[in-house]
N, C-alpha and C positions, 0 to 999 in steps of 0.2 A: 504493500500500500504506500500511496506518496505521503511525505513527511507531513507532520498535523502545521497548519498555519502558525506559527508561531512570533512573526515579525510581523505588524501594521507600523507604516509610515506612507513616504509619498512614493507614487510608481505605480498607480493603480488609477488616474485620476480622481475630481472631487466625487465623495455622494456614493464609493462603493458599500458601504454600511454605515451602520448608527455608529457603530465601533472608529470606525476610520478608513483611511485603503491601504489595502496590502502591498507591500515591499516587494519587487520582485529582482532576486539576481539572473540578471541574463546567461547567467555561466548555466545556468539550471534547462536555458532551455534544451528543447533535440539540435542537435546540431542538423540534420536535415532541414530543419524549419531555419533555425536563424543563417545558413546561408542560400536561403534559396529567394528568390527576389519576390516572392508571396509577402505581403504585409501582415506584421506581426500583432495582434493589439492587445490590450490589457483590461479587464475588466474583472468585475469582480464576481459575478456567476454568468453564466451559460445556462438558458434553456432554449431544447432542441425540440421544437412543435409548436405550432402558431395554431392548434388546433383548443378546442374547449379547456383543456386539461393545462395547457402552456401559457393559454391570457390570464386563465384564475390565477396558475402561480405567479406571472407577470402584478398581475392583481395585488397577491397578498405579500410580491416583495417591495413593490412603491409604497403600500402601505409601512413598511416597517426600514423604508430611508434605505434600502440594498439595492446597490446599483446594478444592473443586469440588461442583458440582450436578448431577443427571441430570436430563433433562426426556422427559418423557415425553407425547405424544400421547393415549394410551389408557394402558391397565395396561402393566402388566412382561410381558415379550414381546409385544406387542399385534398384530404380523405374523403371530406363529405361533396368535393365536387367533382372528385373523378371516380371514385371507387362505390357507386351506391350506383344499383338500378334505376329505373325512371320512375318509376310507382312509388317509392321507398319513403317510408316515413318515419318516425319515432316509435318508437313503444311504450311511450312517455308522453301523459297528455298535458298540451300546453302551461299551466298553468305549474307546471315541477318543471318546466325549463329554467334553471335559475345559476346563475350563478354568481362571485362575493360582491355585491352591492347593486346585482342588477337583476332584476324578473322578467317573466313575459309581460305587456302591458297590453296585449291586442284582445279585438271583440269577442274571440275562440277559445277562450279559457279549458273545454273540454274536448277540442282539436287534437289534430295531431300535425306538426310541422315536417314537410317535406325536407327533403335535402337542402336542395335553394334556399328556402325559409330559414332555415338553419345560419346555413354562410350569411345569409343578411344577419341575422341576430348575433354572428360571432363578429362580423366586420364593423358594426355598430358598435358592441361591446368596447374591441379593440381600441378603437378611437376614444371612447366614454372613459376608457381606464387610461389613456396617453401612451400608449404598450407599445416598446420598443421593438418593435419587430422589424428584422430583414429578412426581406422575401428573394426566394427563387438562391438563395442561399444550401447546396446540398452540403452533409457533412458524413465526410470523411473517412474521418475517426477522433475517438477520442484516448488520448495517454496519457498515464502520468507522467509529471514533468518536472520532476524536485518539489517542489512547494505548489500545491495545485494539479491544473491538471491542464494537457495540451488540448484544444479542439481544432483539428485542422477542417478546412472547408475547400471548396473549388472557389473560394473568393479570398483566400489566404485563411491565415490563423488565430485562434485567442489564448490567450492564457489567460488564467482563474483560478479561484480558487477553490469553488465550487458548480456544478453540473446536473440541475437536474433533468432528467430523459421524459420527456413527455409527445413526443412520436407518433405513442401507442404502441401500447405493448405487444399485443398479437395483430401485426402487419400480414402476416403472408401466409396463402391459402395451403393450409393442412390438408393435403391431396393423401390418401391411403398410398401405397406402394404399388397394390395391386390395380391400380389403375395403370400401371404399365403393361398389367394381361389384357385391356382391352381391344378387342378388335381395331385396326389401325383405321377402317372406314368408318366410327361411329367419330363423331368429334364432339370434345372434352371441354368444359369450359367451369368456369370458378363464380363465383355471385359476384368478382372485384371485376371479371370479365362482362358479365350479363349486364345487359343493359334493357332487352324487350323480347317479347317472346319473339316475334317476328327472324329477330338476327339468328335464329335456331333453324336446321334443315327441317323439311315437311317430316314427318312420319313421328313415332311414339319418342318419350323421354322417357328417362329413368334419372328421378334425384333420389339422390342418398342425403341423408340426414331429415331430421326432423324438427329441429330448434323452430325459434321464429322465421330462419329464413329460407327455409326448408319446406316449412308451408305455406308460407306466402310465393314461394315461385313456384314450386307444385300447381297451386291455384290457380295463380296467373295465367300457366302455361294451358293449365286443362282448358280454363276458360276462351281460351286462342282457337282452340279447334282441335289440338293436338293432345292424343290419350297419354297418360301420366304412369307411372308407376313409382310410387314412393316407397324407398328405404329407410326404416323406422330403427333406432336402439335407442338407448336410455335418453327420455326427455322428460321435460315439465310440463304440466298442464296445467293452464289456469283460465279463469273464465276473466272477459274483457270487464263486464259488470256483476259486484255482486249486490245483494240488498243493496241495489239502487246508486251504488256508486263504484265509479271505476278501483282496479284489485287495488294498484298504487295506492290509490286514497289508504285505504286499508292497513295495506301493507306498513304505510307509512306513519298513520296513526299510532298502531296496536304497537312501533318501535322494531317491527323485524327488519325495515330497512337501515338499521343502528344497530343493527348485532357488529360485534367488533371482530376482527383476524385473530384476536387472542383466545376469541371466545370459541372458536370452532378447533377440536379433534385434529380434523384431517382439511384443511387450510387449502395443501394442494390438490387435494382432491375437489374440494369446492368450487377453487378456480378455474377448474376445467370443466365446470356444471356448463349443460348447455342452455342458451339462453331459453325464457320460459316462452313457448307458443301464443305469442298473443298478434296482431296486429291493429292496427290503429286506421283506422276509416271515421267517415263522418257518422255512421248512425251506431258506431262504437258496439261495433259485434263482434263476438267472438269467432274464433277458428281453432277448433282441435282436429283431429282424427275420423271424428265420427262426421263432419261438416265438410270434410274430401271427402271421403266416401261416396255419401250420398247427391255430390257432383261429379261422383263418376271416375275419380281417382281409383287407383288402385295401389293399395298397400302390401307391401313384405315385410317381412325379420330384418336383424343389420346384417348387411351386406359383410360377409365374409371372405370369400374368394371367389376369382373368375378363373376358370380353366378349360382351353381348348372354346374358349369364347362363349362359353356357359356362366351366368352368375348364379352364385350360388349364397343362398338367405338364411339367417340360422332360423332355429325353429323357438326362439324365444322371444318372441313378438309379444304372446299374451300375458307374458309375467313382465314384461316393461310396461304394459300399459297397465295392468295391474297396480303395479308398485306405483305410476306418476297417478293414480285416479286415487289412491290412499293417501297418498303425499297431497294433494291438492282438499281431499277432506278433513284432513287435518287442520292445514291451515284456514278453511272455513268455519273447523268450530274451535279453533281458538281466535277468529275474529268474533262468531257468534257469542263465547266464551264474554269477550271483553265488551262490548258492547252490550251486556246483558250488568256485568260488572259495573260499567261507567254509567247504564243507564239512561242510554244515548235512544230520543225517544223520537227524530227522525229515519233512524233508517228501516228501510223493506223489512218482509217478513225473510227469516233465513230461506233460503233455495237450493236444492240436491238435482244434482246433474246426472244424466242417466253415464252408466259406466260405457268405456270404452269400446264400441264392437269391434268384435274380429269377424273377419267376414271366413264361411266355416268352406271347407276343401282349398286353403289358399297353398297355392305350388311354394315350393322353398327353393328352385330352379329359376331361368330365364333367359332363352336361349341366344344372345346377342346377334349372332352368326344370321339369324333367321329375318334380316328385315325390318322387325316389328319395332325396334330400337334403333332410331338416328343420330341421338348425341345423349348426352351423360351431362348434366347439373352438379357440381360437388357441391355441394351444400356442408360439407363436414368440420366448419370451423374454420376458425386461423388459429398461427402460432407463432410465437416472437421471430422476429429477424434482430438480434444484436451483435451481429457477426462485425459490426464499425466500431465496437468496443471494443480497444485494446489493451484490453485488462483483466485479471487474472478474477473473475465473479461469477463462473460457470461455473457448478456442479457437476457430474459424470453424464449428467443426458443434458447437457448444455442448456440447463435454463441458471435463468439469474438466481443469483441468493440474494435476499433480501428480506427485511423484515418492517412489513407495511411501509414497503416504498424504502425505506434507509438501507443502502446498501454497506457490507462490512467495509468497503473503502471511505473513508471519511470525507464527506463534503461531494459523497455522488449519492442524487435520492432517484426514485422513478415513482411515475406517475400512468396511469391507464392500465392499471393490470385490473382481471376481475377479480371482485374481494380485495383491493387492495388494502383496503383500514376498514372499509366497512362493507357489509352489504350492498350500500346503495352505490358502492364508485364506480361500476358499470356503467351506470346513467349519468346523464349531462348534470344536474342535480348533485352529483357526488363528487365532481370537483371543490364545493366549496368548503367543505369539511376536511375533506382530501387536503386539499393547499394549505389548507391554513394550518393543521397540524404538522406538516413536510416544513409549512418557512419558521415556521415556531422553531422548530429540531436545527433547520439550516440556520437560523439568526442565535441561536445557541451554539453553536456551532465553534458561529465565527468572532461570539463575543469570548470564549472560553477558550480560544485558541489566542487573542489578543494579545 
């Protein structure tokens, strides 16, 4: 790990912290960087994302006098304008879009904001907060560097002495392996690739996965004309509204969106939940399982292997759905539970959702070879790209270590993981809890290193 900050004076310009600015000896830097005709500069944190997660921390470090840079790949939000579908919206209804000192203020409070919508509401932000951000900035890598830490970019360098990653943590599409047995005529495409069903060859799909984005282009797609075949393994069910108000509300109320990382068993295993099946429309209706179906989808087991151009589906389709219709009652009567507790004497009467159907003689085969299959949907996730870290914070299966965002090297935090501090940092919303505990830890940090 790089040496803890331990000299503030002048070398860093005015305004790097409350504290003061940090000292820096040139002797410390890479010798690649100080002679190569890239401009060197000095500041006193780095964050890497101009995305929701990067302005909050931008946010809550002008609040606390710390001087810092946003860097930016593309424009301000640049995920949400290249990498979302056309249809694509929130799963988060308007009025939880918030982040530290700004809400939604439009006439849609129980909307759901599109992609677009979005970027306006982060590009507004950005300005609202004075967020230092450089665009179309990509980076590099990041080193340590004696005191701090190196960010090199394709617009030169910075040194600092703090770095937090906010990107986003899972960039890049979790493709299974076995989608290299796929037949080389079906063609293959990611949801970062999807854009309309139309860009799809005529004939049948097959998506694998089931989260929210899994059923929302299943849908999409059946509705185009083109028959579906959906590959199911472990997901969440929940319904859009319950006694009369969206689950969020709920969720949010009853405190599950405030469970902590401390407070969960198995942390990584959480992190890798997939997100829960909801989608977000104006008349705010639900989509699970049983709502393709009866549009004409058709459903399998998870996808297991393809061979000799056969897919092949495990046979434990009804005990996943099993287990997310238990999980999902659960948390209905411990909302019923609480609001029964609190006393709360507008909401609905409780409401029981019919279980999950399987539809009965379902093949656990599918024969790729045969036609009936013209492209493949992965729907299966994403997973980190931190391969521009150049620093020793991977584990044996290459994910970061960390602990709610602080990583063991000091004065490197991360931001956008699921579960990162709480429940709720997934969503737009969980930025603001999120940052402000990260700059709390980073302005301690760098007053204790003083």
């Amino acid at each position: 790990p790089p040496r803890a900050v331990t000299d503030f004076g002048e070398g860093w310009g005015n305004g790097c912290c409350a504290t003061g600015s940090l000292k820096v000896n040139p002797k410390d830097r890479k010798m690649s960087l100080s002679s190569s005709a890239m401009p060197v500069r000095d500041v006193c944190v780095v964050v890497v994302g101009a995305g929701h997660n990067g302005l909050a921390m931008s946010a809550q470090l002008s609040r606390r006098g710390i001087q810092h840079v946003v860097l930016e790949r593309g424009a301000i939000g640049q995920s949400w304008r290249s990498q979302r579908w056309n249809s694509f919206t929130l799963l988060t209804p308007n009025w939880q879009t918030r982040l530290p000192g700004a809400s939604y203020e439009g006439d849609d409070p129980d909307g759901f904001m599109s992609a677009p919508e979005l970027v306006a509401f982060l590009e507004a932000y950005a300005g609202s907060v004075d967020a230092p951000v450089e665009t179309d900035v990509t980076v590099l890598s990041v080193q340590a560097a004696g005191v701090g830490y190196e960010v090199v970019t394709d617009q030169g360098a910075w040194h600092c002495a703090c770095v937090v990653v906010a990107s986003g943590f899972n960039t890049w599409p979790a493709i299974p392996t076995l989608a290299d047995s796929v037949p080389s005529k079906i063609e293959q495409v990611n949801p970062l690739q999807y854009k309309t069903p139309n860009e799809l060859p005529a004939g049948g799909v097959l998506v694998v996965g089931a989260g929210a984005t899994g059923l929302q282009l299943a849908e999409e797609i059946q509705v185009s004309g083109r028959s579906v075949t959906l590959s199911v393994g472990e997901h969440v069910r929940l319904p859009r509204l319950y006694r009369g108000r969206d689950i969020q509300f709920w969720m949010e109320l009853i405190g599950r969106l405030d469970e902590r990382h401390e407070e969960v068993d198995e942390i990584l295993k959480a992190r890798k939940g997939a997100s829960p099946q909801l989608i977000g429309t104006p008349e705010r209706r639900s989509l699970g399982l049983n709502e393709l179906v009866e549009s004409g989808v058709q459903i399998r087991g998870r996808l297991g292997a393809i061979r000799n151009g056969v897919a092949m589906f495990s046979g434990g389709l009804r005990n996943h759905c099993a287990l997310a219709d238990q999980k999902m009652q659960r948390l209905l009567d411990e909302i019923d539970a609480w609001i029964d507790e609190k006393g709360v004497k507008d909401a609905g009467p409780p409401e029981r959702f019919a279980p999950t159907t399987i539809p009965k003689g379902m093949p656990l085969t599918l024969d790729l070879s045969e036609g009936n299959i013209e492209s493949i949907v992965w729907a299966t996730g994403l997973r980190p790209d931190h391969s521009w870290l150049d620093l020793e914070i991977f584990d044996e299966n290459e994910h970061v270590i960390h602990h709610g965002g602080v990583a063991e090297y000091p004065g490197l935090y991360f931001l956008g993981a699921n579960f990162l501090r709480r429940r709720r940092s997934s969503f737009i919303h969980g930025a603001e809890s999120d940052t402000d505990e990260i700059a709390d830890h980073l302005a301690n940090y760098l007053s204790q290193s003083a």
